[in-house]
C-alpha positions in Angstrom: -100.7 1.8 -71.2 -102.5 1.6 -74.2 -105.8 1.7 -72.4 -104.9 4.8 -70.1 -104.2 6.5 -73.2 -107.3 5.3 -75.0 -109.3 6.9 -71.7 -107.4 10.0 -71.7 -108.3 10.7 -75.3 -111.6 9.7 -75.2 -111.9 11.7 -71.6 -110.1 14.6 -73.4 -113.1 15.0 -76.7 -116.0 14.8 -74.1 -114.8 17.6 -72.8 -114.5 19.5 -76.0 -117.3 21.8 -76.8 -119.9 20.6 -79.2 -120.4 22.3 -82.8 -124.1 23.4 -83.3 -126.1 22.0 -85.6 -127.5 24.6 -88.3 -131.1 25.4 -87.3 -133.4 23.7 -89.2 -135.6 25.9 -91.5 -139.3 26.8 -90.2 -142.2 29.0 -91.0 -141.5 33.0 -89.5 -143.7 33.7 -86.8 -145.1 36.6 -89.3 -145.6 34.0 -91.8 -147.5 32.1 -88.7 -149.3 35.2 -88.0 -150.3 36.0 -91.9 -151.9 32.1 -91.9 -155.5 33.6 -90.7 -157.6 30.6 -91.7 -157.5 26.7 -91.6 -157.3 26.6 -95.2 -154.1 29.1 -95.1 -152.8 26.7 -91.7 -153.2 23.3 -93.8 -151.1 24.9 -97.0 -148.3 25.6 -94.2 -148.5 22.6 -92.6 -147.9 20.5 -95.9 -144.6 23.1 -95.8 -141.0 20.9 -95.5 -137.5 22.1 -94.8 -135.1 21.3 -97.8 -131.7 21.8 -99.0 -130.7 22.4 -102.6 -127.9 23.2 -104.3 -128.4 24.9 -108.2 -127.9 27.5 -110.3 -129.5 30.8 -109.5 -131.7 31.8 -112.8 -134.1 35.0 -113.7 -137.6 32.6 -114.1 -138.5 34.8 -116.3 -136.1 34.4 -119.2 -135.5 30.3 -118.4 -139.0 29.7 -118.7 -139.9 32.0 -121.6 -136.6 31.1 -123.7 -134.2 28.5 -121.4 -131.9 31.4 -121.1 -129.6 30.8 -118.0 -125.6 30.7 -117.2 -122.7 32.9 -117.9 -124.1 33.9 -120.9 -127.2 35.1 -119.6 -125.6 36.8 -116.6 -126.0 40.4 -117.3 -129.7 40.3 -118.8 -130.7 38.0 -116.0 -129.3 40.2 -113.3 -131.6 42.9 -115.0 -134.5 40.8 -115.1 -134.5 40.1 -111.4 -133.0 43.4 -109.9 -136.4 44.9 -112.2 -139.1 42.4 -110.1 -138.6 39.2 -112.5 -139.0 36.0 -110.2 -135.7 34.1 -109.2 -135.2 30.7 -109.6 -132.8 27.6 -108.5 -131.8 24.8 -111.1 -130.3 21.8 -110.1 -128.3 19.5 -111.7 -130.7 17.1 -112.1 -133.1 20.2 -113.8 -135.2 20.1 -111.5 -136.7 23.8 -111.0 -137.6 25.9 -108.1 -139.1 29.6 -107.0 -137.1 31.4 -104.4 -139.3 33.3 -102.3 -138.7 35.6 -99.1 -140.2 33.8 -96.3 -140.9 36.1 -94.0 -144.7 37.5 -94.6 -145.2 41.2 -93.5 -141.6 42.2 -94.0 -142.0 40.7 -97.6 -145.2 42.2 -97.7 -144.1 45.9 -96.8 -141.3 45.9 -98.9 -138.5 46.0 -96.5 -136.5 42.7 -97.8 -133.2 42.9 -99.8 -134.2 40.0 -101.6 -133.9 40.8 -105.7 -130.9 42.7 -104.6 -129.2 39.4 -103.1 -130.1 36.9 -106.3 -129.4 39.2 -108.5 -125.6 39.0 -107.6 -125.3 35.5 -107.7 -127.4 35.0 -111.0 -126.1 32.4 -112.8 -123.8 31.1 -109.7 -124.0 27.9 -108.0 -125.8 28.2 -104.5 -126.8 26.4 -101.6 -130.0 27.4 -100.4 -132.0 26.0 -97.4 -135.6 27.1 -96.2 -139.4 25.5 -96.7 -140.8 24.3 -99.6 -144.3 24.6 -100.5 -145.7 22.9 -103.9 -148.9 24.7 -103.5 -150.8 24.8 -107.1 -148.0 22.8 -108.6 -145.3 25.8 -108.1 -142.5 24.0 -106.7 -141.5 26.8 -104.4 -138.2 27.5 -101.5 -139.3 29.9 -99.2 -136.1 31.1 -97.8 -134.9 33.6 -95.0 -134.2 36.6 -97.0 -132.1 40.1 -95.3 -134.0 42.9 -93.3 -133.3 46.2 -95.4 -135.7 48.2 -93.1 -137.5 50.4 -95.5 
């Protein structure tokens, strides 16, 4: 009994439908595209997908004067919101740039990305996307939203 039961059940989750994985961050094909050398090919190439979680700081002020949490929530939604460069701090205080990935649109002005930090300065996120360390700028290069200018 115990084994007909043991089959049923195991019979009964193969059938169930599998969850998706999360897609694993890549270079945008515009990103691809904007790569127009070897040089720019080989900076992509040394590109890796990451995870990190940390708090979302205005670069500007936490380099300049540490300035960064609750405190610094109002002047650091300002900073970014005005073109200052955002920034991820984890726990372990480590620092990284967020940057849109995606070339042209980036380019052209048509990303919603200052907009997006801006309301969670100062807020713990979860951010996933490709990390370059080109010239010693630790730097997530993540998907950032279409605004379509």
């Amino acid at each position: 009994m115990l084994t007909l039961l043991s089959a049923l059940v195991t019979t009964a989750f193969a059938v169930l439908p599998q969850t998706a994985e999360a897609p694993k961050p890549a270079w945008s094909a515009t990103t691809l595209e904007a790569a127009a050398t070897e040089a720019n090919k080989a900076v992509l190439k040394n590109g890796k997908a990451v995870t990190v979680t940390g708090e979302v700081v205005d670069l500007s002020c936490y380099i300049q004067l540490g300035k960064r949490g609750e405190g610094h929530k109002a002047c650091g939604t300002k900073c970014v919101t005005n073109g200052a460069p955002v920034g991820i701090v984890t726990k372990e205080n480590k620092v990284y740039m967020l940057v849109a990935e995606q070339h042209h649109p980036r380019r052209d002005g048509q990303l919603g990305f200052a907009k997006e930090y801006a309301g969670k300065m100062a807020t713990t996120i979860t951010v996933s996307g490709m990390l370059s360390e080109y010239g010693g700028i630790p730097t997530i290069f993540v998907e950032a939203p279409i605004t379509g200018k």
